[in-house]
KEKE-3310 file (N, C-alpha, C; in steps of 0.2 Angstrom, whole numbers, plus 5000, padded with zeros to 4 digits):
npx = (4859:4872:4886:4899:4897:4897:4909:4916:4913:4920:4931:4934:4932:4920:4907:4892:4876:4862:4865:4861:4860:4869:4877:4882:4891:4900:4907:4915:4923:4930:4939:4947:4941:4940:4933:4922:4914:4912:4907:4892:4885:4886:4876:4864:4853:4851:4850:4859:4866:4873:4879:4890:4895:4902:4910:4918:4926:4934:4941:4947:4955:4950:4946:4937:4926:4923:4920:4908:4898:4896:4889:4878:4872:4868:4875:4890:4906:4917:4927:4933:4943:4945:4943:4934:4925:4918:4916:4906:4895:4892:4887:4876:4869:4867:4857:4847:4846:4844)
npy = (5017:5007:4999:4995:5008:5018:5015:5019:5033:5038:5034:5043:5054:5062:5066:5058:5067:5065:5059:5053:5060:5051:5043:5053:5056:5045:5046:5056:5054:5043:5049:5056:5067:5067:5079:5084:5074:5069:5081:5079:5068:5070:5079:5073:5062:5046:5030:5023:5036:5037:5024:5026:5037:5031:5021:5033:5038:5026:5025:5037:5035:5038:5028:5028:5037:5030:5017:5023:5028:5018:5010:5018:5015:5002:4994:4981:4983:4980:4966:4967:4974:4991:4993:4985:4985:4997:4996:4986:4994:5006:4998:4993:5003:5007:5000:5004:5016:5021)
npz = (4901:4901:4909:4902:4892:4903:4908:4896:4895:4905:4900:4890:4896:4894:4902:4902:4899:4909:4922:4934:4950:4959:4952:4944:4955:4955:4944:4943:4954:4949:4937:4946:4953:4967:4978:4973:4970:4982:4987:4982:4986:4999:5001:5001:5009:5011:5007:4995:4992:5004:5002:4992:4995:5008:5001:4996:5008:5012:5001:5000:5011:5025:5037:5048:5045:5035:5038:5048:5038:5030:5042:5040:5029:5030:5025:5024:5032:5014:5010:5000:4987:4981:4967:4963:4972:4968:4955:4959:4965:4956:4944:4952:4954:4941:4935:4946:4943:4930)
capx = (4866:4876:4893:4903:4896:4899:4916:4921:4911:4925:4939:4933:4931:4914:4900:4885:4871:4858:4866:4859:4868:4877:4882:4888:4899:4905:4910:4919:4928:4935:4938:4950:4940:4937:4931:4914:4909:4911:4902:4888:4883:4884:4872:4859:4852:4848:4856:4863:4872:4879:4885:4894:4898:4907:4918:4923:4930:4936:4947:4952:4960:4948:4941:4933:4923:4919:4913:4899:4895:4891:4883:4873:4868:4865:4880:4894:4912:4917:4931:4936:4948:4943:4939:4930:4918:4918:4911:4899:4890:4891:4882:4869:4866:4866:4852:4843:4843:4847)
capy = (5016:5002:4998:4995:5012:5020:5016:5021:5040:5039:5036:5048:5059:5065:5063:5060:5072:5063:5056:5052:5062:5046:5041:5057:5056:5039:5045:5060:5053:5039:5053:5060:5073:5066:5085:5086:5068:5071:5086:5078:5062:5074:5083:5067:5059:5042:5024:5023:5042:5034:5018:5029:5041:5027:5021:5039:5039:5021:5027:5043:5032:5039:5021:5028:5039:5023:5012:5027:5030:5010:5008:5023:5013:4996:4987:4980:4986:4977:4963:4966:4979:4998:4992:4979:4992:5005:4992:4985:5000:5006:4992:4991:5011:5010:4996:5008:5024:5021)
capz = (4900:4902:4913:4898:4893:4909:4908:4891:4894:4909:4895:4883:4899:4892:4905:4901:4899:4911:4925:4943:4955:4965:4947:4943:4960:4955:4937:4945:4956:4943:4934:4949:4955:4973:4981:4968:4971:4988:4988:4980:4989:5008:5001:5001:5016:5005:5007:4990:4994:5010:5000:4988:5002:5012:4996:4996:5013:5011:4995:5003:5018:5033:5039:5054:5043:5030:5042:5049:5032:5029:5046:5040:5023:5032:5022:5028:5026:5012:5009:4992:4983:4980:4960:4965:4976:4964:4948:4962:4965:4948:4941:4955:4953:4936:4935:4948:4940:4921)
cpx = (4869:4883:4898:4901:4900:4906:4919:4918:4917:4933:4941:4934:4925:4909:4896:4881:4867:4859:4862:4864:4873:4878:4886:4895:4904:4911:4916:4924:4931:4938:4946:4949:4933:4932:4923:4910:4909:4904:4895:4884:4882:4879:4863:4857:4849:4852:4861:4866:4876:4882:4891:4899:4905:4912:4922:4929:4934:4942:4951:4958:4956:4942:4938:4926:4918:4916:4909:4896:4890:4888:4877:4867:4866:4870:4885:4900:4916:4924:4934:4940:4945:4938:4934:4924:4914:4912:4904:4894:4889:4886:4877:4867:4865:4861:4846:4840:4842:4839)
cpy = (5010:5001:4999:5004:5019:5020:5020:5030:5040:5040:5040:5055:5066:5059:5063:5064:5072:5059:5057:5055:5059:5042:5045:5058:5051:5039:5051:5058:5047:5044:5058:5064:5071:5072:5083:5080:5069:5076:5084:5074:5064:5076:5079:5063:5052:5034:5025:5031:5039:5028:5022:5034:5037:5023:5027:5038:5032:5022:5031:5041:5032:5031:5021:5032:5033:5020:5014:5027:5021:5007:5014:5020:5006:4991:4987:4981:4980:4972:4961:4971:4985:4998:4987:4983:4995:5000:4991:4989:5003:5005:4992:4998:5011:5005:5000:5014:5026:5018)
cpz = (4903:4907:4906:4895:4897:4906:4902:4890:4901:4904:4889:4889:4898:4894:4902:4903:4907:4916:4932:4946:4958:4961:4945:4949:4958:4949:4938:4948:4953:4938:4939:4953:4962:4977:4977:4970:4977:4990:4987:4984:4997:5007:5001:5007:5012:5005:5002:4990:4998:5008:4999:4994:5007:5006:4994:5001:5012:5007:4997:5009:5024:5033:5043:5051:5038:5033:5045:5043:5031:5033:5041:5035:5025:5026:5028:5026:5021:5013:5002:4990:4979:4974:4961:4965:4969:4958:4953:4963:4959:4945:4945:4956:4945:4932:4940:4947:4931:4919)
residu = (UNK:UNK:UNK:UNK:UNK:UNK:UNK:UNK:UNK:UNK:UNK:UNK:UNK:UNK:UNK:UNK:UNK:UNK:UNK:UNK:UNK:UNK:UNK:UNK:UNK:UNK:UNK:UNK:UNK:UNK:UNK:UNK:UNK:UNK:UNK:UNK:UNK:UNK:UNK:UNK:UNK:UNK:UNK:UNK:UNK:UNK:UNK:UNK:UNK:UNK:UNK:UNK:UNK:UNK:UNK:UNK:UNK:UNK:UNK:UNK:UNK:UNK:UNK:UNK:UNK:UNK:UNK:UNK:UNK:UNK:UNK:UNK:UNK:UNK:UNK:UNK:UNK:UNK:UNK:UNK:UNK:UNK:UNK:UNK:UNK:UNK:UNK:UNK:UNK:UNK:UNK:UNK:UNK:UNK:UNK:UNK:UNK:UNK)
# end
């Protein structure tokens, strides 16, 4: 699957079948449904869970919780805007798992 893909099974709001678990959180929480993606991504000990992980908290507002989560994944916090993030990882989880 694709990014543009991606995005238009978010605006149909018809997931995909076969998704990676730390895509399925990313499409969840685009979607609204912060709690699920959430729930998902704790439940992984895994860089790319703690990336997704630390854009959670990030989004949510807790920044002390984001910036353990992106130590935890060895990135840095970023310098770009929420969308930004969000397509970043995205895209470089959907060239990883896809």
């Amino acid at each position: 699957m694709d990014y543009q893909a991606f995005l238009k099974s978010i605006e149909r709001r018809q997931k995909p079948a076969a998704l990676h678990p730390f895509l399925e959180a990313l499409w969840l929480e685009a979607t609204g449904d912060w709690d699920s993606a959430h729930r998902i991504v704790q439940s992984y000990d895994e860089a790319d869970a703690e990336w997704v992980h630390a854009y959670l908290h990030r989004k949510e507002g807790d920044s002390g919780n984001a910036s353990y989560w992106y130590a935890r994944c060895g990135k840095q916090r970023p310098d770009m805007d929420l969308r930004e993030e969000w397509a970043l990882i995205t895209k470089t989880l959907l060239k990883k798992y896809t």
